[in-house]
N, C-alpha and C positions, 0 to 999 in steps of 0.2 A: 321626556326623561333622558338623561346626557347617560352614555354606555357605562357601566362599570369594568372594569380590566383588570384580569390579575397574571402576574407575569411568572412562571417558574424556570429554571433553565434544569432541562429534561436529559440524562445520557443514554441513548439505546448500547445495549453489550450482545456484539457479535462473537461467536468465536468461529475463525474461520481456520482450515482445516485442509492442507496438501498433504496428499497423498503421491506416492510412489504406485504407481502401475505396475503390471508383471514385465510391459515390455520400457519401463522406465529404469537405468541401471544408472549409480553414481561409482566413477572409478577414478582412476588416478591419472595423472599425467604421462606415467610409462605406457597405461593401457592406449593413449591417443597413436592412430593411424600416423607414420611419418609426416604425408603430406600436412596435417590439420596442427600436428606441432611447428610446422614451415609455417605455416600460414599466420599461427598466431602470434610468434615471435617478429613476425613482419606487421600484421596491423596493432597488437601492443609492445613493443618490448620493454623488458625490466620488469612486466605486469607482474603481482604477486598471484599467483591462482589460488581462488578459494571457493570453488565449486567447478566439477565437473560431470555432465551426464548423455551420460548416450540414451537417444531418445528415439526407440525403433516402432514404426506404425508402416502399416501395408509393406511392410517391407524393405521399408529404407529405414536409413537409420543419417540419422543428424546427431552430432555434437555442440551441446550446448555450454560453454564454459565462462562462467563468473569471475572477474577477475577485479585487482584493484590500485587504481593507476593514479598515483599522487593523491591519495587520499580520496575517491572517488571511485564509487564500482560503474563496472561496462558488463555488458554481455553480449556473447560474441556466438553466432549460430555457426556452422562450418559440415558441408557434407564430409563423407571417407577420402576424398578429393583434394580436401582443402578449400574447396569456391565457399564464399560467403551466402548465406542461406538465409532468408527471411522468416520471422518464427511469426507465426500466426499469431503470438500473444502481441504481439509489438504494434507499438500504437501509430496509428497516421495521426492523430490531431494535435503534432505541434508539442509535444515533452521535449521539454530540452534542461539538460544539464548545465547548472549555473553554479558562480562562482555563489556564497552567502553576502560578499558585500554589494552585489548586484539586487538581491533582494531589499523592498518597500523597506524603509528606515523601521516601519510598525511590524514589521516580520520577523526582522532582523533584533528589535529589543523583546519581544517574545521569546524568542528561540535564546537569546542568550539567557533569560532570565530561567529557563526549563532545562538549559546545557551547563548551568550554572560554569560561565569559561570554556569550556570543552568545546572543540572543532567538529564540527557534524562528518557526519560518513559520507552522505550528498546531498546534494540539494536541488530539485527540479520543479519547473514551473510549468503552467499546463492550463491551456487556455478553456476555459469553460463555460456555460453559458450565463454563470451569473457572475461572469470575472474570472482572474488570473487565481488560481490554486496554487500554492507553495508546497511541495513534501519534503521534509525533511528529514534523514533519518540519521540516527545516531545510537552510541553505544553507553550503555547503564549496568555498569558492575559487567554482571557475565551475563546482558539482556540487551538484545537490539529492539531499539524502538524504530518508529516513526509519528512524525504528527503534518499534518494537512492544515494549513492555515491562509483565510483571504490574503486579500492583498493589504486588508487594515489592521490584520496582524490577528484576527481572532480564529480560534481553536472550532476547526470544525470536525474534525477527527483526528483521533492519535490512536496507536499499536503497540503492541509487545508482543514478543515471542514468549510462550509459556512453557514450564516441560508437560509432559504427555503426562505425568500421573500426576498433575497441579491441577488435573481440572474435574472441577463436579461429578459426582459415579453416572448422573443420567447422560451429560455430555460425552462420558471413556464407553458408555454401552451405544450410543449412535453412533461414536466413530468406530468402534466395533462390528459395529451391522453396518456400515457404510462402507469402510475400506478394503471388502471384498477380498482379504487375500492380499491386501497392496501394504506397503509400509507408511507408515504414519513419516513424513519426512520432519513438517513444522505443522505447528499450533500457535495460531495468532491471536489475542486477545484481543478486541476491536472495539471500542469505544464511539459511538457517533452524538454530537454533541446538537442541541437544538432546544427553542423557548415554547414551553407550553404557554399561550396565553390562552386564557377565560375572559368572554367578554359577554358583558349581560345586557344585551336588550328588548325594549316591550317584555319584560319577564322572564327573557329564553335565555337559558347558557349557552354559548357556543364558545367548541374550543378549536385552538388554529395551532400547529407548531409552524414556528418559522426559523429557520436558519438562519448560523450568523453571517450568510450573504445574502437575507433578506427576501431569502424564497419561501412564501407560506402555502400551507394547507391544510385541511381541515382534520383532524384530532382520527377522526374515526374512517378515514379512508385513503384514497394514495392522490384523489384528485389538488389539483392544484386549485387555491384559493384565489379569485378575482379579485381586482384592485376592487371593484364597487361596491 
């Protein structure tokens, strides 16, 4: 008997959720130490600033600041000093900021079709193991998105910032219980995108999701599916 196969395409919804610590502070540009205003004016200048935080743990304190240069955000670590400061969240494997017409022709008509004309915020590429990953983020009314797409231009995840009382009473009572006294800074809406297939044989259902770079695995657990 030949498999039977039935294919759905599946969205998991995350809401992901930063918080502000007690020793996490966002402040302004006057509050920056001399040196760290030297410094930034030197590795961006013109930059627009649109985030700033001082970020104190064991004792030291780093300044982390967002800025956005020719249409393109950076972020920039810097101790009381001014010396450039590596942040722990900062990735080694290879993110790099790219122009959009440097992105796969199929990424690039995606994205315009979803930007409807509109010029993205940034655009970085990011090597992974089942291919190049595109993120793209951009701005919708008074809502910054982002979306994640192959390199053959399909949608494996996309974003939105939400407001804090836009979301579900069970999800405002976890971030409640969770955020300990911290501030709610953003709330992310998270979308992850993937195909339920159902394939029937010798009598058994078994189901697979697979992503659309083509990574499966089996419905009911995290292991990865065998080509055999």
């Amino acid at each position: 008997m030949k498999p039977w196969i039935a294919v759905a395409l599946a969205v998991t919804l995350v809401a992901a959720v930063r918080l502000v610590t007690a020793e996490d502070k966002t402040i302004t540009e006057q509050d920056l130490p001399e040196p760290v205003r030297s410094a930034l004016k030197k590795e961006a200048p013109g930059a627009k600033i649109l985030e700033i935080e001082a970020e104190t743990e064991g004792g030291s304190t780093v300044y982390s600041i967002e800025v956005e240069v020719e249409g393109k955000k950076k972020e920039f670590h810097f101790s009381p000093a001014g010396q450039a400061v590596k942040d722990d969240e900062d990735d080694d494997d290879g993110e790099k900021t790219i122009a959009l017409s440097e992105a796969p022709a199929p990424v690039r008509e995606t994205v315009a079709k979803l930007l409807k004309g509109a010029a993205p915020i940034s655009v970085t590429v990011e090597e992974e193991d089942d291919g190049e990953l595109y993120e793209v983020e951009y701005a919708d009314g008074g809502t910054t998105r982002s979306v994640e797409l192959t390199a053959e231009g399909a949608v494996v995840e996309d974003e939105e910032t939400v407001a804090t009382d836009s979301v579900p009473a069970a999800v405002a009572a976890a971030i409640a219980k969770a955020r300990k006294g911290g501030d709610v800074r953003e709330v992310t809406l998270v979308r992850k995108y993937y195909y339920e297939v159902e394939v029937v044989r010798d009598g058994k259902t078994h189901e697979l999701q697979i992503s659309p770079a083509g990574k499966a695995k089996k419905a009911d657990d995290d292991e990865d599916e065998d080509d055999d």
